[in-house]
mmCIF file as gemmi writes it, N, C-alpha and C atoms, coordinates in Angstrom:
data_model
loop_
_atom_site.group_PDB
_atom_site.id
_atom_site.type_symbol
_atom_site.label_atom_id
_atom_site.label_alt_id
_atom_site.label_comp_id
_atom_site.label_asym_id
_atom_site.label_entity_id
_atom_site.label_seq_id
_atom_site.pdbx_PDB_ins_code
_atom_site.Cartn_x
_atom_site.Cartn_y
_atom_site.Cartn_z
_atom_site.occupancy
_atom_site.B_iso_or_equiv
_atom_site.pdbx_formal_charge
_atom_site.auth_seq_id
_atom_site.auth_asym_id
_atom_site.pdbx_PDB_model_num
ATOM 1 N N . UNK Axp A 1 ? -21.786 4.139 -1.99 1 0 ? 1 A 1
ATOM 2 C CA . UNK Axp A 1 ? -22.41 5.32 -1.444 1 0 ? 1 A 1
ATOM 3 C C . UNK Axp A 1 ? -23.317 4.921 -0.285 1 0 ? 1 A 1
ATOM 4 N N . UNK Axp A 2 ? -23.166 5.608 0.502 1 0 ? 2 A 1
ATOM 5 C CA . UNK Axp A 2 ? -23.742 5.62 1.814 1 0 ? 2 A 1
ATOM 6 C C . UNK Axp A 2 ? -25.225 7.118 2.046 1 0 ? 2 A 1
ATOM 7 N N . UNK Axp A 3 ? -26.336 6.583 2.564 1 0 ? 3 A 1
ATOM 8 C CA . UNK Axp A 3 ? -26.827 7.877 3.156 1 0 ? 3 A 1
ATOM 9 C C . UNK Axp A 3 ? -26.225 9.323 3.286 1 0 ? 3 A 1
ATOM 10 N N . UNK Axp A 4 ? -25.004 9.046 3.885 1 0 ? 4 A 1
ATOM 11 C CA . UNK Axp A 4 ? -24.315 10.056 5.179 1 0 ? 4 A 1
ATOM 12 C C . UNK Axp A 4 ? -23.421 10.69 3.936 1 0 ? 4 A 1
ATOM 13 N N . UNK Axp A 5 ? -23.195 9.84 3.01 1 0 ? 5 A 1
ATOM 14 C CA . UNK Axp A 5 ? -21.552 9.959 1.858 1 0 ? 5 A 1
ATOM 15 C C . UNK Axp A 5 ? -20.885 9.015 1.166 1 0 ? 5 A 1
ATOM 16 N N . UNK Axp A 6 ? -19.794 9.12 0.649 1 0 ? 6 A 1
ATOM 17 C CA . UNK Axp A 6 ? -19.09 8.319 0.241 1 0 ? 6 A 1
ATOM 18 C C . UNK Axp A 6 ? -17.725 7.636 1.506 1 0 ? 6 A 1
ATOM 19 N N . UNK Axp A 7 ? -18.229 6.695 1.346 1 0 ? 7 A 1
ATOM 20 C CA . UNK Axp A 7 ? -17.663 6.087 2.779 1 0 ? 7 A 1
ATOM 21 C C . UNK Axp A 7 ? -16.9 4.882 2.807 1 0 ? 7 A 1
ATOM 22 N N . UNK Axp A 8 ? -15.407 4.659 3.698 1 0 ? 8 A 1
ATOM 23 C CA . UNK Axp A 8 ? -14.257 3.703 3.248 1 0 ? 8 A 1
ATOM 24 C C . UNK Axp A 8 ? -14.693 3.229 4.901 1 0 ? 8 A 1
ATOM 25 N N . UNK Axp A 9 ? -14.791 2.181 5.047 1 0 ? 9 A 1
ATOM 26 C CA . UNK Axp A 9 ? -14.943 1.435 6.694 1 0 ? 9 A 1
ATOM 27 C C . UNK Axp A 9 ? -15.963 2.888 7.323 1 0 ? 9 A 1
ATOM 28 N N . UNK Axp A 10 ? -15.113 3.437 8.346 1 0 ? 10 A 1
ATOM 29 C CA . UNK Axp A 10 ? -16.219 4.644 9.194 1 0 ? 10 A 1
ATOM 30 C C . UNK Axp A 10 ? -15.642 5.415 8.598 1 0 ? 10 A 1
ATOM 31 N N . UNK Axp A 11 ? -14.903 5.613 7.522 1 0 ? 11 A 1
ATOM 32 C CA . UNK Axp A 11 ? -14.844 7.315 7.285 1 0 ? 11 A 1
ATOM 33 C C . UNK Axp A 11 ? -15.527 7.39 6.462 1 0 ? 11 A 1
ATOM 34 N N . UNK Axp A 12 ? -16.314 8.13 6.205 1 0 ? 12 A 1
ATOM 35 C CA . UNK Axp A 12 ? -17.121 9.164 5.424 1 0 ? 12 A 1
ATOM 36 C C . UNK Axp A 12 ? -16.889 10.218 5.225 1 0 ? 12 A 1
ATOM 37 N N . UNK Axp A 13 ? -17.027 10.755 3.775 1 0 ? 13 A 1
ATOM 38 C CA . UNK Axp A 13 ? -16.914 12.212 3.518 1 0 ? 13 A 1
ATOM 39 C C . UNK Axp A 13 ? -18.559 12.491 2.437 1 0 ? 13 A 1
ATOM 40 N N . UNK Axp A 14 ? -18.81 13.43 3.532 1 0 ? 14 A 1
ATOM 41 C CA . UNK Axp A 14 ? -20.226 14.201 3.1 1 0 ? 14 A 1
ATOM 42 C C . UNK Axp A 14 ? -20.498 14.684 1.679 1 0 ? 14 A 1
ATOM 43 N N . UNK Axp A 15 ? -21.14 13.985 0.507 1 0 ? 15 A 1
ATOM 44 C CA . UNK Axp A 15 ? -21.116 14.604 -0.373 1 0 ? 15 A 1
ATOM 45 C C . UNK Axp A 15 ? -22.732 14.642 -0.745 1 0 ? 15 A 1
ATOM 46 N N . UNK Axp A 16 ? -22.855 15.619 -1.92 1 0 ? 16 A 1
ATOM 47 C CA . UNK Axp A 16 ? -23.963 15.817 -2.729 1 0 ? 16 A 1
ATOM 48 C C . UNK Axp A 16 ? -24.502 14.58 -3.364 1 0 ? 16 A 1
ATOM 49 N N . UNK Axp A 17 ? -24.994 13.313 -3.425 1 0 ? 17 A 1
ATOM 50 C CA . UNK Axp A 17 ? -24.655 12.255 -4.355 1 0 ? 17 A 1
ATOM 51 C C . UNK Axp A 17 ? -25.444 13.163 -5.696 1 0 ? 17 A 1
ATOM 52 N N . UNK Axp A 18 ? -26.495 13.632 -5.627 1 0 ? 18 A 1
ATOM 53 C CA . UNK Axp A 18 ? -26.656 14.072 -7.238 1 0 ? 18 A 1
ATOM 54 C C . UNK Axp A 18 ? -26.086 14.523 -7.78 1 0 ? 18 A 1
ATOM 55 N N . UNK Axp A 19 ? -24.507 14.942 -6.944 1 0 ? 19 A 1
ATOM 56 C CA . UNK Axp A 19 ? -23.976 15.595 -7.765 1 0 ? 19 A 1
ATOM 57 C C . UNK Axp A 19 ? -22.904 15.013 -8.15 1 0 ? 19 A 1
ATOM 58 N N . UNK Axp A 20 ? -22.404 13.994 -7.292 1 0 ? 20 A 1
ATOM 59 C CA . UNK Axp A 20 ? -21.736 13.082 -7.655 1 0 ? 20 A 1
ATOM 60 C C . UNK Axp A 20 ? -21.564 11.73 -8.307 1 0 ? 20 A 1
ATOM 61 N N . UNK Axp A 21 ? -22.52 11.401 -8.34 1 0 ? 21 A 1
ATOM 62 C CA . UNK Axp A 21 ? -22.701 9.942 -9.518 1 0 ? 21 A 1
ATOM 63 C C . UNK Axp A 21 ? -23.813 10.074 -10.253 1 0 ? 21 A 1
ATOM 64 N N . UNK Axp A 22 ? -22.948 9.901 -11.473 1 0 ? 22 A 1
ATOM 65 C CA . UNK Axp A 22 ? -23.483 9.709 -13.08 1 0 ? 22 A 1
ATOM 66 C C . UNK Axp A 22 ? -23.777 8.415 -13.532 1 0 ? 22 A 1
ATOM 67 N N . UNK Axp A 23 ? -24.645 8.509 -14.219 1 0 ? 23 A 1
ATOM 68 C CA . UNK Axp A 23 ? -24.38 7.068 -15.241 1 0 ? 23 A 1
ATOM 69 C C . UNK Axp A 23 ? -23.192 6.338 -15.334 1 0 ? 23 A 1
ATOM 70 N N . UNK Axp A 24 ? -22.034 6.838 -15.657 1 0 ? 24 A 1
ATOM 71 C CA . UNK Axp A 24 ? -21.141 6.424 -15.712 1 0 ? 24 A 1
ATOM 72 C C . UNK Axp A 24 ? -19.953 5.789 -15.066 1 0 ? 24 A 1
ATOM 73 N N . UNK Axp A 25 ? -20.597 6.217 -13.423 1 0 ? 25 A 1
ATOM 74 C CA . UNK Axp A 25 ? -19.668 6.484 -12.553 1 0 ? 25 A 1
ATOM 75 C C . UNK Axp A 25 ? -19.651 7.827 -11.444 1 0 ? 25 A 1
ATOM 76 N N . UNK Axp A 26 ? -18.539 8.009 -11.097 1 0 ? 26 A 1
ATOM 77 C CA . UNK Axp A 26 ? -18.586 9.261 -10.287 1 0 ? 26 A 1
ATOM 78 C C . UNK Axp A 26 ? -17.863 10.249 -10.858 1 0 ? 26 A 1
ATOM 79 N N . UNK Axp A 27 ? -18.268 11.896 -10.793 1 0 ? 27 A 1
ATOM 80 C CA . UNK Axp A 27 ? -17.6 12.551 -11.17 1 0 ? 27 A 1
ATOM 81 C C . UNK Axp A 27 ? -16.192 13.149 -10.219 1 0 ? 27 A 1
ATOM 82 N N . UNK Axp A 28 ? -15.357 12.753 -10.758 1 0 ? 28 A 1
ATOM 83 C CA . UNK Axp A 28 ? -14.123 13.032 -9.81 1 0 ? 28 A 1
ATOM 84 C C . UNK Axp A 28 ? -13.798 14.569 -9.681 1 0 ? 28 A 1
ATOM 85 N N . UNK Axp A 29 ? -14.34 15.175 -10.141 1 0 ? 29 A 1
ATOM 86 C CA . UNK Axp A 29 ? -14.166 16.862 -10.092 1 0 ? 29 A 1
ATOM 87 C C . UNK Axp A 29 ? -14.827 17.078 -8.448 1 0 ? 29 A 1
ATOM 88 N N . UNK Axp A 30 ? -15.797 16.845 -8.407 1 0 ? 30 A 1
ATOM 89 C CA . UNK Axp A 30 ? -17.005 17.142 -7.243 1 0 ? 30 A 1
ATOM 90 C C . UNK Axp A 30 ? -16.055 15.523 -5.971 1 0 ? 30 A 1
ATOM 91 N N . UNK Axp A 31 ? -15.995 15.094 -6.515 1 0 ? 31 A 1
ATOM 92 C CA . UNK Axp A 31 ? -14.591 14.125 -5.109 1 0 ? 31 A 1
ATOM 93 C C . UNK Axp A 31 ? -13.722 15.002 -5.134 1 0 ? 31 A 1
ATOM 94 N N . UNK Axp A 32 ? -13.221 15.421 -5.945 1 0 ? 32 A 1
ATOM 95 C CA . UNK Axp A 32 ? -11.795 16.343 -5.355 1 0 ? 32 A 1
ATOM 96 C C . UNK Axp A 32 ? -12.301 17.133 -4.372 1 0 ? 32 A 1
ATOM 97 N N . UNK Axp A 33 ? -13.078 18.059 -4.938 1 0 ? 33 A 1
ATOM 98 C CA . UNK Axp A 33 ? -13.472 19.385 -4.395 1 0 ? 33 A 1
ATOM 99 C C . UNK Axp A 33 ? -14.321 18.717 -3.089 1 0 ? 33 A 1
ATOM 100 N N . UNK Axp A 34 ? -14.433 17.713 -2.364 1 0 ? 34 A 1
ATOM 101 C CA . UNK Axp A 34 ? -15.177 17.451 -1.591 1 0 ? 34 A 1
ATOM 102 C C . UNK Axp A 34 ? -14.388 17.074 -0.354 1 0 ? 34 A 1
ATOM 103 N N . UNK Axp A 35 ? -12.883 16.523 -0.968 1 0 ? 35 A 1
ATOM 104 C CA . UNK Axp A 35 ? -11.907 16.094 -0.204 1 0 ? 35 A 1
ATOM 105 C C . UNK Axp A 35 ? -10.811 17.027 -0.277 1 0 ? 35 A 1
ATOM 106 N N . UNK Axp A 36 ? -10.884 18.618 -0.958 1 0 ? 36 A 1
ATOM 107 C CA . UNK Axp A 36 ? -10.333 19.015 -0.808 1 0 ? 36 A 1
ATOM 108 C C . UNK Axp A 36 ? -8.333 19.071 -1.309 1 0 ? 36 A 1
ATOM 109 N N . UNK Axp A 37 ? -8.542 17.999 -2.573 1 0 ? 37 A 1
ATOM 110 C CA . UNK Axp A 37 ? -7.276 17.522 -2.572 1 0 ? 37 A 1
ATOM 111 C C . UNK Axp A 37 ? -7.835 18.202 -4.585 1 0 ? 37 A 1
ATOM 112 N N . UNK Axp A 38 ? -6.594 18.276 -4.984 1 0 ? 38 A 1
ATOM 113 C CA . UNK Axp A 38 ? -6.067 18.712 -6.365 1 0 ? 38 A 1
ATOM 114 C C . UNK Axp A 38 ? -6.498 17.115 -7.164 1 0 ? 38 A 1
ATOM 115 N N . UNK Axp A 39 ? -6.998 17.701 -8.058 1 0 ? 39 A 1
ATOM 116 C CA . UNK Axp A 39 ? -7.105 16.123 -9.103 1 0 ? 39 A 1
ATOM 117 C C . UNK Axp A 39 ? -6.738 16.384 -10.761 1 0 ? 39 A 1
ATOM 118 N N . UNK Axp A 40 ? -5.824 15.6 -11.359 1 0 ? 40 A 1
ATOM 119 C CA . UNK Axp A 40 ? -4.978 15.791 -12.802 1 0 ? 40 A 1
ATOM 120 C C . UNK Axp A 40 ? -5.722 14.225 -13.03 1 0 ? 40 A 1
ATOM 121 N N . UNK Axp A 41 ? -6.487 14.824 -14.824 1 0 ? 41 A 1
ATOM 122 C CA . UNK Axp A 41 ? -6.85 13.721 -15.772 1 0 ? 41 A 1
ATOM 123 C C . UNK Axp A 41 ? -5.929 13.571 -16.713 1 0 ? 41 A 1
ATOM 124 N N . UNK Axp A 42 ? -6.313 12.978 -17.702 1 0 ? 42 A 1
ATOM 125 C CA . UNK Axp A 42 ? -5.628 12.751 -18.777 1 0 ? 42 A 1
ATOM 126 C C . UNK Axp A 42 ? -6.705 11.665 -19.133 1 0 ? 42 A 1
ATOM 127 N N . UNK Axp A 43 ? -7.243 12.603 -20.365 1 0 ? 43 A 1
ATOM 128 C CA . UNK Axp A 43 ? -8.593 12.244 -21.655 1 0 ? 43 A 1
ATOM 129 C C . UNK Axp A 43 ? -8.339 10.618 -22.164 1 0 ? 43 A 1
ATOM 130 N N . UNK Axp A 44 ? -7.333 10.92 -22.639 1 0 ? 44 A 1
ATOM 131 C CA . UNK Axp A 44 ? -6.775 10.245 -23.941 1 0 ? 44 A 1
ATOM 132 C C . UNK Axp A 44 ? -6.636 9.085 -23.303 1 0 ? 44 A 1
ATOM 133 N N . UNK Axp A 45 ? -6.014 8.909 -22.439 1 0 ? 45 A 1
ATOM 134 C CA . UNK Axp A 45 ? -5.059 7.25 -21.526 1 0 ? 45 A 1
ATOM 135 C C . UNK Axp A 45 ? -6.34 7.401 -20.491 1 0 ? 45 A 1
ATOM 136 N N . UNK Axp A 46 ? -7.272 7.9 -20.374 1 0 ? 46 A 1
ATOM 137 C CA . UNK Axp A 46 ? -8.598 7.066 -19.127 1 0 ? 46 A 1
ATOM 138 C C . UNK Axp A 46 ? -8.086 7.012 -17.823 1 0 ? 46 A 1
ATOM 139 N N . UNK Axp A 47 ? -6.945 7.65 -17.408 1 0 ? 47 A 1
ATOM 140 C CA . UNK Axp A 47 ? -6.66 8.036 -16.045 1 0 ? 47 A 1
ATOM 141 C C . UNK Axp A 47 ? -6.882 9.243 -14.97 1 0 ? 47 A 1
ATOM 142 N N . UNK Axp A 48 ? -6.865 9.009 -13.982 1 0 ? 48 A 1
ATOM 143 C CA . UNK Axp A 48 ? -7.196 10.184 -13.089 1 0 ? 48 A 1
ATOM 144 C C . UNK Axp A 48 ? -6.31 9.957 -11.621 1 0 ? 48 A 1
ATOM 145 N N . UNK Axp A 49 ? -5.612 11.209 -10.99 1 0 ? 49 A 1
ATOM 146 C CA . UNK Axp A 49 ? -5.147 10.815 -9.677 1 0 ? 49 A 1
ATOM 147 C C . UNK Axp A 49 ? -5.195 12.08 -9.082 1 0 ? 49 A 1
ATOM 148 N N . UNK Axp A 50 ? -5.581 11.899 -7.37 1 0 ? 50 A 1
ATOM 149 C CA . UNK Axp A 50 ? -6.088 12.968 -6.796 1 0 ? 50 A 1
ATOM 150 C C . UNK Axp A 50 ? -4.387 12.925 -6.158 1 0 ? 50 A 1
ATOM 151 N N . UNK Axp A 51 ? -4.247 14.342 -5.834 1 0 ? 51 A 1
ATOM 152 C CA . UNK Axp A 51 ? -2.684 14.744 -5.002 1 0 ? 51 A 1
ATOM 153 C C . UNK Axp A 51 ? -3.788 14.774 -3.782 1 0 ? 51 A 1
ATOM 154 N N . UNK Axp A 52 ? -2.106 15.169 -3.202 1 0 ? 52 A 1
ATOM 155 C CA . UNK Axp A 52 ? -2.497 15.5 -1.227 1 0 ? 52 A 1
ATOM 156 C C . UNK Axp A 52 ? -3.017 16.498 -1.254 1 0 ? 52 A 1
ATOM 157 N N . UNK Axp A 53 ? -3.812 16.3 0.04 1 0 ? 53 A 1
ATOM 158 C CA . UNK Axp A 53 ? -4.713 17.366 0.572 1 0 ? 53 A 1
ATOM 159 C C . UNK Axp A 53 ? -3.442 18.855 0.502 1 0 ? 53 A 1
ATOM 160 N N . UNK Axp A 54 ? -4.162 20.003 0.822 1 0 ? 54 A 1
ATOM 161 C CA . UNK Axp A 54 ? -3.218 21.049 0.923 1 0 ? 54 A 1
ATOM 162 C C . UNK Axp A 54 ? -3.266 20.513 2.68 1 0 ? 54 A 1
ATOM 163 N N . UNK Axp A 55 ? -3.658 20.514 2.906 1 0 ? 55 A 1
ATOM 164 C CA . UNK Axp A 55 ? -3.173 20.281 5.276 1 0 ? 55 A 1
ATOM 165 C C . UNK Axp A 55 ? -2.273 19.469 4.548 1 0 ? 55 A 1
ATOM 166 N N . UNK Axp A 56 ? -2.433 18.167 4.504 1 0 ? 56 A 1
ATOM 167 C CA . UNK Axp A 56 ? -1.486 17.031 4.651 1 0 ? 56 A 1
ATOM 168 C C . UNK Axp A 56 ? 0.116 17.928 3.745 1 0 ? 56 A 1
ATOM 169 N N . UNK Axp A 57 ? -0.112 18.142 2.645 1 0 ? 57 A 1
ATOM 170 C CA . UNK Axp A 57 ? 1.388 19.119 2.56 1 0 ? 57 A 1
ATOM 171 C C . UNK Axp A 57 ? 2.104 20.097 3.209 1 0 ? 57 A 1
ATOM 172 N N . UNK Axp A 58 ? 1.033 20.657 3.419 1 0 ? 58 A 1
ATOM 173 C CA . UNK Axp A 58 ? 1.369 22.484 4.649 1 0 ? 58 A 1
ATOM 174 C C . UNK Axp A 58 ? 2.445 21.149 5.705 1 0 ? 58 A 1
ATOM 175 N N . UNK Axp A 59 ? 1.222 20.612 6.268 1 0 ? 59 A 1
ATOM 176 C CA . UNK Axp A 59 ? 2.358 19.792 7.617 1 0 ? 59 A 1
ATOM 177 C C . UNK Axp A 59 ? 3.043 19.056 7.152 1 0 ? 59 A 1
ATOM 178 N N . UNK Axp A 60 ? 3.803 18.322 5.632 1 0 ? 60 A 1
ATOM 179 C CA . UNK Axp A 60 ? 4.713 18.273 5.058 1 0 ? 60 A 1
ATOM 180 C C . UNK Axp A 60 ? 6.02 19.165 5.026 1 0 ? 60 A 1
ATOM 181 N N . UNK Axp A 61 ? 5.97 20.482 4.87 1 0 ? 61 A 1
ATOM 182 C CA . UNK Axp A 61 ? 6.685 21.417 4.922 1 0 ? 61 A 1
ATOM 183 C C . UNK Axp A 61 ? 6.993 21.993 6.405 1 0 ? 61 A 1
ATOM 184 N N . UNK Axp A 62 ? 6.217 21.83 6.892 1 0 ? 62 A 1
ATOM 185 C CA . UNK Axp A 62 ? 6.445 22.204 8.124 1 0 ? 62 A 1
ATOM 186 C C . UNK Axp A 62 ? 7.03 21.058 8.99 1 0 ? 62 A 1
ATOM 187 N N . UNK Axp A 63 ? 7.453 19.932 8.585 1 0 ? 63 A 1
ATOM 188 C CA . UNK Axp A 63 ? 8.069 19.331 9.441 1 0 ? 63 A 1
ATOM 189 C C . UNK Axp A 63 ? 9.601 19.44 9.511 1 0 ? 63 A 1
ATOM 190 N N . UNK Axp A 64 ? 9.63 19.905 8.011 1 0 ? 64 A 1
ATOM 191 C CA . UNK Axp A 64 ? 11.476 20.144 7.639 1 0 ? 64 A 1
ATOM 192 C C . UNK Axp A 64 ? 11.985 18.467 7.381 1 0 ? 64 A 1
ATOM 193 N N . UNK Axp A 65 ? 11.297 17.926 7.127 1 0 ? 65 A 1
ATOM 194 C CA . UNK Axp A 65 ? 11.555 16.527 6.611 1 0 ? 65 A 1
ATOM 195 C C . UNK Axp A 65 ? 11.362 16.17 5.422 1 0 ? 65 A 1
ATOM 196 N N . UNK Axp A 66 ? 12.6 15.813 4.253 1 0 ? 66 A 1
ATOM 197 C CA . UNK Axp A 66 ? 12.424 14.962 3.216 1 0 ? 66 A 1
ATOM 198 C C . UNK Axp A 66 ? 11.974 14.09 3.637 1 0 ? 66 A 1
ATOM 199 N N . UNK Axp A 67 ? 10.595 13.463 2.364 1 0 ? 67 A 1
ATOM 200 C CA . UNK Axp A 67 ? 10.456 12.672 2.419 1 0 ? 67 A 1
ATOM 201 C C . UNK Axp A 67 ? 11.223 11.36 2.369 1 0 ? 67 A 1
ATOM 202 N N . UNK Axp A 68 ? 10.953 10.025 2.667 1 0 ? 68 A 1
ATOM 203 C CA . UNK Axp A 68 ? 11.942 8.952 2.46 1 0 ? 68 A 1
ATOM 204 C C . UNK Axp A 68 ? 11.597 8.344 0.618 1 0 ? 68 A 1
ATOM 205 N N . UNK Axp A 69 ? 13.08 7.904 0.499 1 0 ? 69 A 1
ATOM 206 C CA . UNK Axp A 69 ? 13.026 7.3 -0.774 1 0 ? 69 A 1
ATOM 207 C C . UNK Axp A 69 ? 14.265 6.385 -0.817 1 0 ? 69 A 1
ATOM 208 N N . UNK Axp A 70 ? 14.082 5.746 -1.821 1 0 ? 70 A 1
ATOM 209 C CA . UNK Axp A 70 ? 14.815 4.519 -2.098 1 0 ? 70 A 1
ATOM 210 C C . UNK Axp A 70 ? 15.894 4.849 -3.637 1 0 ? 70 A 1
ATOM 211 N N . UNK Axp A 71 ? 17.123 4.575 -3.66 1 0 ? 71 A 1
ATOM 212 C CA . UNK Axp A 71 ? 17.56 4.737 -5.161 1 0 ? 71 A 1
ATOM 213 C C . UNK Axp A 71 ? 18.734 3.613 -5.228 1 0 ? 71 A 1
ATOM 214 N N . UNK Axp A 72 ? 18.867 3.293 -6.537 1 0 ? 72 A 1
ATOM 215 C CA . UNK Axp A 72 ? 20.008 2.732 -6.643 1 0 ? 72 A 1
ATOM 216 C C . UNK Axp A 72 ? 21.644 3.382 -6.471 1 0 ? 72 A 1
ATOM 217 N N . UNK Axp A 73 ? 22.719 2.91 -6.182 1 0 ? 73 A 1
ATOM 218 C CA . UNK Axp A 73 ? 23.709 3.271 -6.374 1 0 ? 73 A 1
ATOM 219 C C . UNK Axp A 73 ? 24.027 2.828 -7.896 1 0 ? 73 A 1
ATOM 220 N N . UNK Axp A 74 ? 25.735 3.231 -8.845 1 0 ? 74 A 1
ATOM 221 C CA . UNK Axp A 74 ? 26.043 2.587 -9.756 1 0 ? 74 A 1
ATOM 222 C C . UNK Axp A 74 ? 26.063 0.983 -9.941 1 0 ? 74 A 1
ATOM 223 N N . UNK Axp A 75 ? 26.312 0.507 -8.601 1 0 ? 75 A 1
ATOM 224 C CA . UNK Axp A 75 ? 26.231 -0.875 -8.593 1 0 ? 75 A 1
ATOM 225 C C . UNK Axp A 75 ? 25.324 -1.709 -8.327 1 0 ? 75 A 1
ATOM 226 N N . UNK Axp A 76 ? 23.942 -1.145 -8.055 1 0 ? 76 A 1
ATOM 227 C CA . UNK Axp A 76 ? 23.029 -1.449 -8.144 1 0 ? 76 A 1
ATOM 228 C C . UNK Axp A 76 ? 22.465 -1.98 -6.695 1 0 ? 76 A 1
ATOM 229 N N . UNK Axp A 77 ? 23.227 -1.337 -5.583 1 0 ? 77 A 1
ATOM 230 C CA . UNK Axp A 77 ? 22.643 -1.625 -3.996 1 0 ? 77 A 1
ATOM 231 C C . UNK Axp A 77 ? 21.899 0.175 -3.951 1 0 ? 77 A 1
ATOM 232 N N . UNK Axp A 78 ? 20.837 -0.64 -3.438 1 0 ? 78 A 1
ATOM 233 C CA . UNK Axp A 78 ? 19.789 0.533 -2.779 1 0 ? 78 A 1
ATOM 234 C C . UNK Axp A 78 ? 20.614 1.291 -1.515 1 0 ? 78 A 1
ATOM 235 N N . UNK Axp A 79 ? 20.344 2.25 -1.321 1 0 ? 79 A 1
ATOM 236 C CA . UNK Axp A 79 ? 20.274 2.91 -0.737 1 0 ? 79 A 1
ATOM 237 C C . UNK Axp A 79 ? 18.772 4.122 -0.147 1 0 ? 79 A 1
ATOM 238 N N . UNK Axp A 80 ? 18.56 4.122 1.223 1 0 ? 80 A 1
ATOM 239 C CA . UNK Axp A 80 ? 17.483 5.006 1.382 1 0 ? 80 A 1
ATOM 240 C C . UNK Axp A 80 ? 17.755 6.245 2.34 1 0 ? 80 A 1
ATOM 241 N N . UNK Axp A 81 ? 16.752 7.096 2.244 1 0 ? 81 A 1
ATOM 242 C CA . UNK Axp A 81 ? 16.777 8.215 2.872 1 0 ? 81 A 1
ATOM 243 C C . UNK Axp A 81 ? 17.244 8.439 4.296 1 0 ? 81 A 1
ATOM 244 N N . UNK Axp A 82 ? 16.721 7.252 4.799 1 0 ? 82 A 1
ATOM 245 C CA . UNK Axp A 82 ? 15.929 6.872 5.932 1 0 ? 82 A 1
ATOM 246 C C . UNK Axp A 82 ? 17.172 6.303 6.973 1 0 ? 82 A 1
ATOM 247 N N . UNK Axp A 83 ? 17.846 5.496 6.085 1 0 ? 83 A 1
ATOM 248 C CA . UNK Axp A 83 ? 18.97 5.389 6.587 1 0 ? 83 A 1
ATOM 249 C C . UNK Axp A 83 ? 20.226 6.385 7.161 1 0 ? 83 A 1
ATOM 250 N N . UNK Axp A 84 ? 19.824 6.88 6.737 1 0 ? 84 A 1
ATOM 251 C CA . UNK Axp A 84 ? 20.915 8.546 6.84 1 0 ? 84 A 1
ATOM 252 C C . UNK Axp A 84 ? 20.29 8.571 8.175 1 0 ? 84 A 1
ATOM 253 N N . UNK Axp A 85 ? 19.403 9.175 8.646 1 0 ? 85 A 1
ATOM 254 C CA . UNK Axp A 85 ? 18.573 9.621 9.997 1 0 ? 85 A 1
ATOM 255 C C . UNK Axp A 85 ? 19.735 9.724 10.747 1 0 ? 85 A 1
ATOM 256 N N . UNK Axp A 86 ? 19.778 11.313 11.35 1 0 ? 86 A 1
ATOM 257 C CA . UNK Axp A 86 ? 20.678 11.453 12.667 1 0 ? 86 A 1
ATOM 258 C C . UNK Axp A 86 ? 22.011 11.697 11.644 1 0 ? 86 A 1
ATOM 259 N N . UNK Axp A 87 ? 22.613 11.801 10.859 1 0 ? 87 A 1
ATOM 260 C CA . UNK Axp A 87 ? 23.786 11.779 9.666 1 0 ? 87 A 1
ATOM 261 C C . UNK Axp A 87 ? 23.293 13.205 9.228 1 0 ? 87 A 1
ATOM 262 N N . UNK Axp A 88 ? 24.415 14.128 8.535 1 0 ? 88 A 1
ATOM 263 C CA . UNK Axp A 88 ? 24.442 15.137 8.09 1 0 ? 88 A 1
ATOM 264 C C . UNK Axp A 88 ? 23.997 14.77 6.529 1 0 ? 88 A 1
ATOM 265 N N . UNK Axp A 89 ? 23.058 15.308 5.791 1 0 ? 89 A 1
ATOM 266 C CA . UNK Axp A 89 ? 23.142 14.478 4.373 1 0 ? 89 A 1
ATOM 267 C C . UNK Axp A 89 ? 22.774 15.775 3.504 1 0 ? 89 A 1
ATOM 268 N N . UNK Axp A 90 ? 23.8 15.592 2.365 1 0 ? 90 A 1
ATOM 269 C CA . UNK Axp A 90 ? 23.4 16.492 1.057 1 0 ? 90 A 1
ATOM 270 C C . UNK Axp A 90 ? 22.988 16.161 0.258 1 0 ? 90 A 1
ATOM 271 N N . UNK Axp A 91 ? 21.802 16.734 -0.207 1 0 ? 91 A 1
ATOM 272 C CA . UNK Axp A 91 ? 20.947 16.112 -1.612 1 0 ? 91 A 1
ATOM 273 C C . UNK Axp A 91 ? 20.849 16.785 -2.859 1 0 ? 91 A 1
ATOM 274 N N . UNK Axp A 92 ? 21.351 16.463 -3.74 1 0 ? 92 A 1
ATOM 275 C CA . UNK Axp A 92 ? 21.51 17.687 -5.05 1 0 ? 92 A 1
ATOM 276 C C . UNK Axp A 92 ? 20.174 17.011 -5.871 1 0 ? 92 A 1
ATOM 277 N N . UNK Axp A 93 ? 19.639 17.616 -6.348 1 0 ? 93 A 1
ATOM 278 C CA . UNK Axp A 93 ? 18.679 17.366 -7.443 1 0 ? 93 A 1
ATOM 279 C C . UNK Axp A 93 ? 18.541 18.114 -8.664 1 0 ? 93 A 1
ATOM 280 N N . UNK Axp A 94 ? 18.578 17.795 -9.935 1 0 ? 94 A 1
ATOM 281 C CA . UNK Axp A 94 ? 18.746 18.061 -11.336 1 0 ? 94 A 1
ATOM 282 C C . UNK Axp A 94 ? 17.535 18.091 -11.899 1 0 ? 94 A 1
ATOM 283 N N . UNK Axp A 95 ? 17.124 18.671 -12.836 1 0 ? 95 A 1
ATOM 284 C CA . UNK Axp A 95 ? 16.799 18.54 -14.327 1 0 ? 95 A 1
ATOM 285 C C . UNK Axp A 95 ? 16.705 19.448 -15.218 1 0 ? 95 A 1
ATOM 286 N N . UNK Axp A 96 ? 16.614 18.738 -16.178 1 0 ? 96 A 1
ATOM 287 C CA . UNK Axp A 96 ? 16.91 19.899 -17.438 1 0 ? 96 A 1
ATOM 288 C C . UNK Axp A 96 ? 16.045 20.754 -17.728 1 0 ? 96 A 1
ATOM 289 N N . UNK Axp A 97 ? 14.735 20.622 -17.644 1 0 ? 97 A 1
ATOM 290 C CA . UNK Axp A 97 ? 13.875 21.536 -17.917 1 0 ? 97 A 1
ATOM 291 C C . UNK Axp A 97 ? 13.978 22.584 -16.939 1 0 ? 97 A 1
């Protein structure tokens, strides 16, 4: 923690610190909401992970670009997204639920 915020090299993001660090640590509710990004716990297993900002998705969607990814074929050579580029490509996606 910094004066100014909570701060990575020069970025800083402006927070409350009383409202953000506990005894324990920091409360990640008041980081989300500070950075503006969605955050999912889970009690039981002691984990926490913040999603993307809503900007950084909006201009996700708005680029009309799958993201890139990597998968195996049956025989076990990768194949990626990325490679396709400029190629007509169909992507089916499943699940059961």
């Amino acid at each position: 923690m910094q004066p100014e915020g909570l701060c990575r090299g020069v970025v800083c993001v402006p927070v409350d610190q009383s409202a953000l660090v506990r005894e324990d640590g920091l409360d990640l509710g008041v980081l989300a909401d500070a950075l503006q990004r969605p955050l999912v716990t889970d009690q039981k297993h002691a984990v926490a992970s913040l999603g993307a900002s809503h900007h950084d998705r909006g201009q996700a969607l708005a680029s009309l670009e799958a993201p890139d990814f990597t998968l195996p074929d049956l025989d076990g050579t990768l194949h990626s997204l990325s490679d396709q580029r400029g190629k007509k490509v169909l992507l089916v996606a499943y699940a059961s639920w």
